[in-house]
N, C-alpha and C positions, 0 to 999 in steps of 0.2 A: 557704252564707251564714254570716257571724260571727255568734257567740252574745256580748252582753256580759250579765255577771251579777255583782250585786252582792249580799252576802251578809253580815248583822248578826248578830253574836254574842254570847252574853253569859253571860261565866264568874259563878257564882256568884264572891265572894269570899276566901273559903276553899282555893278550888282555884287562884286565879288563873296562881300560875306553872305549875302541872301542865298548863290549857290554852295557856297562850302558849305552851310549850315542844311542846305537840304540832300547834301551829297552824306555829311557826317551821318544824318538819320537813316538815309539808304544801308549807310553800311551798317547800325546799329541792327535797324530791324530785318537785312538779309542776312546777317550771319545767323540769323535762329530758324530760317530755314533747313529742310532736313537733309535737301540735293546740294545747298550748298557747301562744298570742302574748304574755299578760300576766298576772301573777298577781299583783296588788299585796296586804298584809297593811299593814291601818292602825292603830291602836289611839287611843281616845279621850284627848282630852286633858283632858276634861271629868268624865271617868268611867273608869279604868283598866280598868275588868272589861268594857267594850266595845272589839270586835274591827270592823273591815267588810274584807271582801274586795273587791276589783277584779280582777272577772279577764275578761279575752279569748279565746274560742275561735274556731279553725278551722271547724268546725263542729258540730252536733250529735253526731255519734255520736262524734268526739274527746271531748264533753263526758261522754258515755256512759261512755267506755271511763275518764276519769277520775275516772269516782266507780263506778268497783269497783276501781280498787285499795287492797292492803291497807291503806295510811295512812289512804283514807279512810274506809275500814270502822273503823279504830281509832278515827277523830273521832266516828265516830256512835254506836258503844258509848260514847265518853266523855259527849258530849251528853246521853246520857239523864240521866245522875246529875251532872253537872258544870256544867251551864248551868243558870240561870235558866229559861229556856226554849228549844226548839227553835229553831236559825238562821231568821232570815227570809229569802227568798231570793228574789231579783228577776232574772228572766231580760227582758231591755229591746234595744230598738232603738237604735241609734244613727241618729241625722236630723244 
């Protein structure tokens, strides 16, 4: 079963480029995963220091298997001290 999940992020503003730049590499090297279908990176136009992800998975244990690799062990060490807050993360159905 597809996993869709959507995920809000929020760089303090201080760090802003340090996270874009380690969000851009996320999406570079998850799209060459093979669970992955979509992995879109948005960023606000309302608010720069906010990110949302769209992303599509094959199914759960693809989504598993992409969040231990290393980039994204590196976003979660970043998050602790670089975000505002922890990503919100919405695992959802599609109807």
């Amino acid at each position: 079963m597809k996993i869709y999940l959507t995920a809000i992020i929020k760089s303090k503003p201080e760090f802003l480029l340090e996270v874009k730049n380690v969000l851009e590499n996320m999406v570079i090297n998850t799209r060459k995963e093979s669970a992955c279908l979509q992995y879109d990176l948005h960023q606000s136009i309302s608010d720069e220091n906010t990110f949302v992800f769209y992303e599509i998975w094959e199914n759960q244990l693809g989504l598993d298997h992409h969040n231990n690799q290393p980039y994204i062990k590196d976003f979660i060490e970043l998050a602790s001290q670089k975000l505002v807050q922890l990503p919100e993360v919405y695992l959802t159905n599609k109807f």
